[in-house]
Structure formats: C-alpha cells, structure tokens
C-alpha positions in Angstrom: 132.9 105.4 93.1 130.5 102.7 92.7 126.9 104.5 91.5 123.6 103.7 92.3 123.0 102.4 89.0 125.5 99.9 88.9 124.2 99.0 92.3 121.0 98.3 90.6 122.6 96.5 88.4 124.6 94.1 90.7 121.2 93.5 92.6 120.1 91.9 89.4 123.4 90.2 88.4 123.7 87.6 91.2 126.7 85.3 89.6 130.5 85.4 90.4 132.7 87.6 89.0 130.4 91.0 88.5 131.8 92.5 91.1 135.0 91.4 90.6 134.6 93.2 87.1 133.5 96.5 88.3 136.3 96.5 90.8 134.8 96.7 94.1 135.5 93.0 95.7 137.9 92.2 98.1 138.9 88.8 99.8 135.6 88.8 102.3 133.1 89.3 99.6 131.6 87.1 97.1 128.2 87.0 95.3 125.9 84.2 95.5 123.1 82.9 93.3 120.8 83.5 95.5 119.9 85.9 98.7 121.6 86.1 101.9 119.7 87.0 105.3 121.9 89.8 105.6 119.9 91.2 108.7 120.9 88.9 111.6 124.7 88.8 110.5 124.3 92.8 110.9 123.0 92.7 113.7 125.6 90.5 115.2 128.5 93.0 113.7 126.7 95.7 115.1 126.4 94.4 118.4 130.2 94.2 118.3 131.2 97.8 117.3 129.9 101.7 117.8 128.1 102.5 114.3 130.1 105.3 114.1 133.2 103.4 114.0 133.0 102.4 110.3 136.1 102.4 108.9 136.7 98.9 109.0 133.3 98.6 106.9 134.4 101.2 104.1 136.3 100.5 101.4 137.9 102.6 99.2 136.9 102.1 95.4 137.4 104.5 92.2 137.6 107.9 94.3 134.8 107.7 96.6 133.8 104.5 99.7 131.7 102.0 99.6 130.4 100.9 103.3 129.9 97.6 102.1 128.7 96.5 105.7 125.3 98.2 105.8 122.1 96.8 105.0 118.7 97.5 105.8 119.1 97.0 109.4 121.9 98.8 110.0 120.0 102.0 108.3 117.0 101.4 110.7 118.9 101.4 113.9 120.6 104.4 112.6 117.3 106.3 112.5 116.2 105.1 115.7 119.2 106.6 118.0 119.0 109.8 115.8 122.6 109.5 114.7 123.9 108.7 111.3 126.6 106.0 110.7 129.3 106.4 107.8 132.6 107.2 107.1 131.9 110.1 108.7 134.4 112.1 106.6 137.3 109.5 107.2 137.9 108.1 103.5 140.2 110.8 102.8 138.8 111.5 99.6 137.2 114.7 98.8 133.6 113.8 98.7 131.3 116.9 99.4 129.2 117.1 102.8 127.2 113.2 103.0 128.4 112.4 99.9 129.8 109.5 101.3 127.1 108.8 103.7 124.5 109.0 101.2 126.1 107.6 97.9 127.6 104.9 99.7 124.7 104.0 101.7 122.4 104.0 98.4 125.3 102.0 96.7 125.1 99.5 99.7 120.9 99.2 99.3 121.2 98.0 95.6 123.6 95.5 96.3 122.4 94.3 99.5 119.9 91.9 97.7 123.1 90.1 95.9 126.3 90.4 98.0 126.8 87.6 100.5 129.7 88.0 102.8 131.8 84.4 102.6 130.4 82.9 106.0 128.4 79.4 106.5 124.6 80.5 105.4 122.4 81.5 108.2 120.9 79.0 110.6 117.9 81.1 112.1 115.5 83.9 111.0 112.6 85.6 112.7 110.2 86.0 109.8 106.4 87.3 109.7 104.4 84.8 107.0 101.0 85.9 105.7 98.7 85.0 103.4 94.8 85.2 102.4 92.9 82.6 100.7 90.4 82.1 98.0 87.7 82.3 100.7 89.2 85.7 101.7 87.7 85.4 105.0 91.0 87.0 106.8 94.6 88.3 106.6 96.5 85.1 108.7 100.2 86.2 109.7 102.2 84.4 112.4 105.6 84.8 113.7 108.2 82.1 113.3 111.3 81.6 114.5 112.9 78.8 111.7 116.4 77.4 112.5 118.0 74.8 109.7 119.6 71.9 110.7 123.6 70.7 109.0 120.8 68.3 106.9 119.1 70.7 105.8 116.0 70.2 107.9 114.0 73.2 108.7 111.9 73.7 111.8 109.7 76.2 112.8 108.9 77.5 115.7 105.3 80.0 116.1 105.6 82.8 118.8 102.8 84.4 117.5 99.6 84.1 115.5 96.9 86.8 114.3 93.4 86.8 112.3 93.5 90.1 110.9 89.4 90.9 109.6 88.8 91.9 106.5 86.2 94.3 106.1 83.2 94.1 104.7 83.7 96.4 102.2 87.1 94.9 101.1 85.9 91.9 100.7 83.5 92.8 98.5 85.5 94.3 96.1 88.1 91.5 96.2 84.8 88.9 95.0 84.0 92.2 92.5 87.4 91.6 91.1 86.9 87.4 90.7 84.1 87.9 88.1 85.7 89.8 85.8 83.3 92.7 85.7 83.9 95.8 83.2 86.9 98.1 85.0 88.6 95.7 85.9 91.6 96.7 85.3 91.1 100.1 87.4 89.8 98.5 90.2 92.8 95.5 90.3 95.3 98.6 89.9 93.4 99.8 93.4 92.9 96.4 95.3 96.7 96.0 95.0 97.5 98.4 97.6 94.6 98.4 99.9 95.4 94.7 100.2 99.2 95.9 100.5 98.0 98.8 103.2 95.3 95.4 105.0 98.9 92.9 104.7 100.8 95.8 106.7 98.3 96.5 109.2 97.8 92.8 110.0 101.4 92.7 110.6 101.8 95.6 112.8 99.2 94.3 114.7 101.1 91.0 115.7 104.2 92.5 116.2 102.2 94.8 119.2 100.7 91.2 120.4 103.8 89.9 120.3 105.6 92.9 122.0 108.5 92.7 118.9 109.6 95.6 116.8 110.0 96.0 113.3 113.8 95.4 114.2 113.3 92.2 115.6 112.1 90.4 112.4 114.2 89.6 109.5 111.7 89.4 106.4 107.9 89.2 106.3 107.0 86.8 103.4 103.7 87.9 101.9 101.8 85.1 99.8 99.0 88.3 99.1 95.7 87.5 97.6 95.2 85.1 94.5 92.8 87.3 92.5 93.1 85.1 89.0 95.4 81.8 88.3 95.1 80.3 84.7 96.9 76.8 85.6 98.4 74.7 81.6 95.7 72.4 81.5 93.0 76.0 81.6 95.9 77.7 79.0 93.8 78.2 75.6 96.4 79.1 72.6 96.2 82.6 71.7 94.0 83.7 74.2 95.6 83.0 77.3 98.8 81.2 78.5 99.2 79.7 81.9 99.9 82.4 84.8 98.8 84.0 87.8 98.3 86.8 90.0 98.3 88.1 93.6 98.1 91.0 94.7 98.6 93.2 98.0 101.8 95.4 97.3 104.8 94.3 98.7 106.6 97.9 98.5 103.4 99.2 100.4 104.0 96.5 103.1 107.9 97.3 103.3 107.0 100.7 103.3 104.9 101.0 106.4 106.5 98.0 108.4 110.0 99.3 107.3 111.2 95.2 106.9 111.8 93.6 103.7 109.5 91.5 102.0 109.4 88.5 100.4 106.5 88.1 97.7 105.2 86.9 94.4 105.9 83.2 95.3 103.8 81.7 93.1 105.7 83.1 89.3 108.9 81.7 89.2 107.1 77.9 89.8 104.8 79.0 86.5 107.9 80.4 84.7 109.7 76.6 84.8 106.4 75.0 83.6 105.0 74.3 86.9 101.5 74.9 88.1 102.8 77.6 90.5 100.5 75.6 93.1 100.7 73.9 95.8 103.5 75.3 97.4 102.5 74.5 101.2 104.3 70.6 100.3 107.9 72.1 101.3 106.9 72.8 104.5 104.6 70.2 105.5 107.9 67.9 104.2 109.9 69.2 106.5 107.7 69.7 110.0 105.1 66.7 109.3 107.3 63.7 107.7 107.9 60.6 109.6 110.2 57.6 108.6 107.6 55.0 109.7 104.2 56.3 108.5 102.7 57.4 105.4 100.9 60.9 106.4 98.1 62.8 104.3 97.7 66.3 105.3 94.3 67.3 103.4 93.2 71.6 103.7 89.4 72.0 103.5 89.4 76.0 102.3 87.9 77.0 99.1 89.6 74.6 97.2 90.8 71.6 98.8 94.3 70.2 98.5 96.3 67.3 99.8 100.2 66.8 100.4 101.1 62.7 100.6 104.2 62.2 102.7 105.4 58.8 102.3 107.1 56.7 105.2 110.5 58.0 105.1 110.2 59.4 101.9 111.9 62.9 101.3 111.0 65.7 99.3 111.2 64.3 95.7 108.6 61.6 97.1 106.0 64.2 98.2 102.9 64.1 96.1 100.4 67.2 96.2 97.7 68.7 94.2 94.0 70.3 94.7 91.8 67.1 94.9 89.1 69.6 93.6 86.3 71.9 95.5 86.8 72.2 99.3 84.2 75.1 100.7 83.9 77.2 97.9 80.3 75.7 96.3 79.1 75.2 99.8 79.9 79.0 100.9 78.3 80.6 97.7 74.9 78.4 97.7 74.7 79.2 101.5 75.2 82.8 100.5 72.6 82.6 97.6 69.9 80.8 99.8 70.5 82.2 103.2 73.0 85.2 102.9 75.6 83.1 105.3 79.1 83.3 104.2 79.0 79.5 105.6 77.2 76.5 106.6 77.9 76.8 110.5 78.6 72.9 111.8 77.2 71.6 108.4 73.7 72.2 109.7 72.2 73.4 106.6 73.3 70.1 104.8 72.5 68.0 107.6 69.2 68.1 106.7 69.2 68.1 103.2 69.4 64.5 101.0 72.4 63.9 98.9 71.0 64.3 94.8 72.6 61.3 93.8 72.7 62.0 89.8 74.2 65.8 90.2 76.8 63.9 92.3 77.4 61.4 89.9 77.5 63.8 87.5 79.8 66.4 89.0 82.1 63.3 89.7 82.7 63.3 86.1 84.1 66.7 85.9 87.4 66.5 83.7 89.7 67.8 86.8 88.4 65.4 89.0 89.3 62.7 87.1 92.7 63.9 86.0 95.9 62.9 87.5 98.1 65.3 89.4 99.9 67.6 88.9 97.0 69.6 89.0 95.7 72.8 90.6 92.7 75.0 90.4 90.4 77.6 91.7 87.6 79.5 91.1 88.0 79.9 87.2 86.3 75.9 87.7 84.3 76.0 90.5 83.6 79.6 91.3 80.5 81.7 90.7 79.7 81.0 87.1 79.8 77.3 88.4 77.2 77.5 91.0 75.0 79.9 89.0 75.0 76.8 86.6 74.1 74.5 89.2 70.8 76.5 91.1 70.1 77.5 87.2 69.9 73.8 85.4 68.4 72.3 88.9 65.5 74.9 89.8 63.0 71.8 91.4 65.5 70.9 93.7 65.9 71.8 97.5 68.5 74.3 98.9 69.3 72.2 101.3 69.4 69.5 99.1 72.0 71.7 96.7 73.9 72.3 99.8 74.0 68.6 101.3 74.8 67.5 97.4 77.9 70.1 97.1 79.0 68.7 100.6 79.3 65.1 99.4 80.9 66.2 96.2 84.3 67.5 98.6 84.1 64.6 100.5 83.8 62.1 98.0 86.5 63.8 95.5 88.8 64.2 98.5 88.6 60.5 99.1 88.8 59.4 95.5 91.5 61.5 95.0 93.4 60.1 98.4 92.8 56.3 97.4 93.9 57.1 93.8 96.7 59.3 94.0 98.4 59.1 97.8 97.6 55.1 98.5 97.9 53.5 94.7 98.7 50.0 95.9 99.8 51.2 99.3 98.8 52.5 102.4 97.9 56.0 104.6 98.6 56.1 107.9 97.5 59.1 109.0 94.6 61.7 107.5 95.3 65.6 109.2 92.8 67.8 108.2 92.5 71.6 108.4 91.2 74.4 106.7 87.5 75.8 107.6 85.7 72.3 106.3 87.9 70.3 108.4 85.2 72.2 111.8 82.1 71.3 109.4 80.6 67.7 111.0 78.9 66.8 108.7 81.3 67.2 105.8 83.8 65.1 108.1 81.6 62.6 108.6 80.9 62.3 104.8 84.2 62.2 104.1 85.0 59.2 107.2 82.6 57.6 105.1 83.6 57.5 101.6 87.4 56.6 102.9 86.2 53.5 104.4 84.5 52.9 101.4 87.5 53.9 99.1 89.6 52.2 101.1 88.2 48.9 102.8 91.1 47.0 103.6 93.3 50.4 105.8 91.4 53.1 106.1 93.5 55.9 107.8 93.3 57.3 110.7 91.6 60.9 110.5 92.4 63.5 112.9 92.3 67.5 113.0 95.6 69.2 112.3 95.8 70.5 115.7 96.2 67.4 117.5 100.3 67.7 115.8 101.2 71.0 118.1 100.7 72.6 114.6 97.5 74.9 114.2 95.8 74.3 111.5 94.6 77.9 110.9 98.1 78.7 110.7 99.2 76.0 108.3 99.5 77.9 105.5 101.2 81.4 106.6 103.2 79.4 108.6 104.4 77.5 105.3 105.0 81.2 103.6 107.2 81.8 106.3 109.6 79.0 105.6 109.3 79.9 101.9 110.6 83.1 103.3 113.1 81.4 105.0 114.0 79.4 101.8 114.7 82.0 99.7 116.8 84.0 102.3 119.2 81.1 102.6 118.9 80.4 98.8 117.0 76.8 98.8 114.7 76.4 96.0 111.7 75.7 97.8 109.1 74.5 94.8 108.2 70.7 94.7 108.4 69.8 91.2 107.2 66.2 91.6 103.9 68.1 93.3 104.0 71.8 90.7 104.8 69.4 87.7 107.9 72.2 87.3 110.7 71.3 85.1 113.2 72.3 87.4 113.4 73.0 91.4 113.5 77.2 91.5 114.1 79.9 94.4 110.3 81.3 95.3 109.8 84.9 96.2 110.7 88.3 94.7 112.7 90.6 97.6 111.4 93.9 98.4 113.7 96.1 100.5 112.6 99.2 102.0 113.8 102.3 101.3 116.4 104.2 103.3 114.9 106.9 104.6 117.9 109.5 105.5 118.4 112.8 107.8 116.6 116.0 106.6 119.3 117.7 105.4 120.5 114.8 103.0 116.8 114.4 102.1 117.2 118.2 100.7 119.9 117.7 98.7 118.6 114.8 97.1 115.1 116.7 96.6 117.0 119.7 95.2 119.3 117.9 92.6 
C-alpha cells in the first residue's frame, strides 16, 4: 500500500522513474517535471462515469488500492452530493472500514501535485489571479479564462474583475510592517494570514459577481503582498543576500476558497540569480506583441516599470525593468502635507514649480542611471527617502516638493525609455497604466520629456485601456497566466528582463486539504 509519506515524497520527487521505483505505475501514468492541471481532465472523466463506479480508477499496489484518478476536484464534488467515491470495498483486499477510501484518497492528494496522466498538456484553465501592490491601495483579482495555442501562444480572456478594499486598519499595519519597526517579526507572523484571510475574501467575492463556484475555477494564483525585496545590486555581504518576501497565506486562501493555489512567484526567479522582478513581461509578450511595431507598456504604481516589446520580437527580445519611482514619493509628500493618500488629477503639483537642482540631483541617483536588469522598491525610495527630502529642503514649498517628485517619474521614465527600449531604434507605441497613468499632469510631464528625449519619433502615448485590456487589471491578469504557466509546466520568468541565469517554473502549489465524512474524520482524530 502506497502511504501517505511516500506520497509526500513523490509530490517532491517530480522526475521519471520514482514511481516506477516504488511500484505503483502502470502504462497510463508518467511523472512530469513540472505540474499538470489535473482539475479540468477530472472533470471531463467525471462527467463520463458515476463516482461511485471507481474500479477502473483503482489500482491494486502492495496489499491495499490506490485510486490514482482523484484529485482535488473529484474530492469536492464528492462533498457536495453527500456521497463518498472509492473503491467502495471492491479491491478485494482486506482493508478495514474506509481504509481504502481514506488511505487511498490521502495517497492520491500527495501525489496529485507530480503525477501527470500521458495526455497532450492542457489547452484551457479558468484561473482567479490576484495581487496587491506596493501602494496597497486594494486586493485586484480577476477571472480569466487562458487557452494556449499549438505555438505556444497564450490568450486570455477576463470574465470578471474586482477591487476588493483594504481597510483602513490593514493598511496601516501593512505600512507599520515597511519601516522595520521593533516586533517586527510578531507582527509579519500576523499580517501573513489576515492578508491570506483579505486574498480569500476578495476572491469569494468575484466568484458571487461572477455567479461561479469554487468548482468552476481551476487554481487561483496569488502574487500576495511584497512587504520587503532586497534585489543583488542592494545585497551587502554578511548582512543581507538578495531575496524577497510576500506574504498573504496561500494555505489560508486554499482553505476557505477550497481551490488550489498558486503562490510565492517571485523566489524561484531570485534562487537562479534573477532579480525576482518584473514578472508581468511574460504576459504582456504574449497578449500585447505585434510583428510590425515596437510597443512600450509603462505601469505608473508605486514604482514604475516598463516592458519593451520589439517589432516581431519574441520573448528572449523582451526588455523590462523598474525605470525608478512611479507614485510612491508623490503619495507619501501628499500624505505628509495634506493627509491625502494621492494627488487627485495632479492638482496639487499643478500649481507648484519644478525645483530644478533637487531634480537634477535626484537624476543622479545610482539606480537611475544603472542599466537593466534592475528592480526596486521602497528600500530606495520609500519613507526614509522622503523624510530625507522634506528634512534637507525645509524652505521649500509643498507644492513645490510635490510638483518636483512629479517631474522626477516623468523624466526618469523617459530617460529610461530612450536609453534602454529605443537605443538606436524606435517606439511605436507608449501604453500606460497604473494609478499615475489618470494623474494629468504627470502625463503631460512625461509627453514632454519624450519629445525632448526623443526628437526625431516620439511615440505615440495612449492609456492601456484603449487595447480591450484594463489597465487596473494588468497585473492580476498577468498572475493569472503565471498561474496558468506553471500548471502546464512553462517556465514563465524572462531572464533577459530578471537578469536570471536560467528560464524557471514560477509559483509554489498549494492544494487544499480533503476534508472527509465524520465518521472517517473520527478515526483519524482518534488514532
């Protein structure tokens, strides 16, 4: 009988042969090096038989059976007609009452994140992406249906899209959390699952816009909440080496939604030398490329960041990297000076005057100047930044501050463009999205300094939206076909845009548990 430790052990030991080993493979089962999207092939099967007519699923292995056809899926619509699916006594072994039921079942959970039956990989998903950024101004999740193509090309298709609040108090704590303050630890240990328990809620909620059911949807791919990312160039020899974190708790989320989750995206990138950032470039390769134009898609959140398509170009072309600060000096001098999370239409810096030194001077900052790859956050340009700036500069004007910080995203987003995206060449088109991209006067800034950077062709600007592709969900929508990725088994980093030394499969799977009759439940509780 196959345990539920060597189950364990299979779901870590993805390669040929280890089943083979332990005796449990027969002709229509092979293991991959990567995950299979076991939850639409189960549904098909099951569409086809009775779930209590199992026999064809079970196979008989070292005095007990394995049902080596169940998966998550097949355990949830179990539960929700009230009956039980299993050998139901038919292995003609003598396995006590459930035994098989409940070993096999467990044995079949362990292994259902490595065994992939020998059929052409999926071609469609339904997946839930979500993610919050480094302004933490909401929980974005949107439903996609994502379909690959025999090249390889994957599309997406949004059904559904939600803005789930987070609360005041929340968000307070989260910002707590980015200064480092004493108990950190404690409170990181805390923020991990409410985020998990927000990440869950925003997803119930679209699935009851949406009218789906947890049944309907494959995987939900959870990007979480950046709290802390130490990129190479910030790595410092004995203190710190590069890494990052986000958190929001993907066994909370699978818990309460009762779908698997995809999460921790960011790690493996890091782990293969990469920056673990941007990530968004394998999506916008594949729904925003186009053989005869050379397309920019900048994001305007807290930090900006840019992915260059070139004119036919595929995904070893793509150039991407953070062109520096996008609202994230702007929202905390607003919040200093007026207690606005924002400048609303770029008002406030409207009527201030540019401080043409400070700009000068922050246009020196070493990461501006560096070539890609190159990420960053607020370790850079976060709070201890702006203190600096209101403390060294007490004379000068709020709204002079403000209008300053407002030029220094424009102006690094357009040095960065006609430096690093249009060396020698051209952009087509400029898409931009993110909050900054609705600020006027930032947009106008940054009209400005292109046609300055670049005389000869400037691009043409436009908001994400006009593509059929909302810009607020750009980026969730992008988690969800690194969901996708990883499900199929694509690696889905961009090495030319992490700076990783190899391509590598994104995401960590989280499956939920089985959750099984009363009377099983007993027994286990007992034992």
């Amino acid at each position: 009988m196959l345990g539920v430790g060597d189950a364990l052990n299979l779901a870590d030991g993805v390669h040929g042969g280890f089943l083979q080993h332990v005796g449990v493979v027969d002709d229509e089962l092979a293991v991959g090096g990567h995950l299979r999207n076991f939850l639409r092939e189960q549904r098909r099967r099951g569409e086809k038989q009775n779930e209590h007519q199992t026999e064809d699923m079970m196979e008989t292995s070292h005095g007990g059976c394995v049902p080596f056809g169940w998966c998550a899926n097949n355990v949830r619509q179990a539960r929700r007609k009230k009956g039980w699916a299993g050998c139901g006594g038919k292995c003609n072994q003598e396995c006590p009452p459930h035994s098989c039921n409940y070993r096999g079942n467990l044995a079949a959970w362990g292994v259902g994140v490595a065994i992939m039956l020998i059929h052409p990989p999926p071609t469609s998903a339904t997946i839930i992406g979500m993610m919050s950024g480094t302004s933490v101004d909401s929980i974005d999740a949107v439903l996609c249906e994502l379909t690959v193509d025999p090249s390889g090309r994957i599309s997406a298709s949004l059904t559904g899209f939600y803005e789930h609040p987070i609360s005041d108090h929340l968000r307070e704590r989260i910002f707590r959390l980015f200064s480092d303050p004493a108990g950190a630890l404690a409170l990181t240990c805390s923020l991990n699952f409410e985020i998990g328990a927000a990440f869950a809620e925003a997803a119930r909620v679209l699935l009851d816009c949406t009218g789906r059911r947890p049944d309907d949807i494959d995987a939900v791919a959870s990007h979480g909440q950046t709290v802390w990312h130490i990129p190479p160039h910030a790595a410092r020899a004995g203190e710190a080496v590069a890494s990052t974190l986000q958190i929001g708790e993907a066994s909370v989320i699978a818990e309460a939604l009762q779908i698997p989750v995809i999460s921790d995206f960011r790690t493996a990138d890091m782990a293969a030398g990469g920056n673990g950032a941007p990530l968004v470039p394998f999506a916008d390769w594949h729904l925003f490329s186009r053989p005869d134009r050379t397309v920019v898609l900048q994001n305007i959140g807290g930090i900006a960041n840019c992915t260059v398509l070139p004119a036919g170009g595929g995904l070893t072309d793509v150039v991407a990297f953070d062109t520096g600060p996008g609202n994230m000096i702007i929202d905390a001098l607003m919040k200093r000076f007026a207690g606005e999370p924002f400048d609303r239409d770029g008002v406030r810096a409207a009527r201030g005057g540019v401080i043409e030194p400070l700009l000068a001077q922050w246009m020196a900052h070493p990461y501006i100047t560096m070539a890609p790859p190159k990420t960053t956050g607020r370790e850079l340009f976060g709070e201890q930044f702006t203190r600096e700036v209101v403390d060294s500069n007490p004379a000068a004007a709020p709204d002079d501050l403000i209008a300053t910080a407002t030029a220094f995203t424009a102006r690094s987003i357009a040095q960065a463009i006609a430096l690093h995206a249009a060396p020698g060449g051209r952009v087509d088109d400029l898409y931009l999205a993110g909050g900054g991209a609705l600020n006027p006067t930032l947009t106008a800034m940054l009209k400005a300094d292109l046609e300055r950077a670049l005389p000869m062709a400037p691009p043409r600007v436009a908001l994400l939206d006009t593509t059929g592709h909302g810009a607020k969900a750009r980026e969730c929508t992008a988690f969800a076909l690194l969901g996708f990725a990883r499900l199929i088994g694509v690696p889905a980093n961009v090495p030319s845009a992490t700076g990783a030394h190899h391509p590598a499969l994104l995401g960590k799977f989280t499956t939920p548990p089985p959750v099984f009759p009363a009377d099983i439940a007993d027994e286990t509780t007992a034992t």
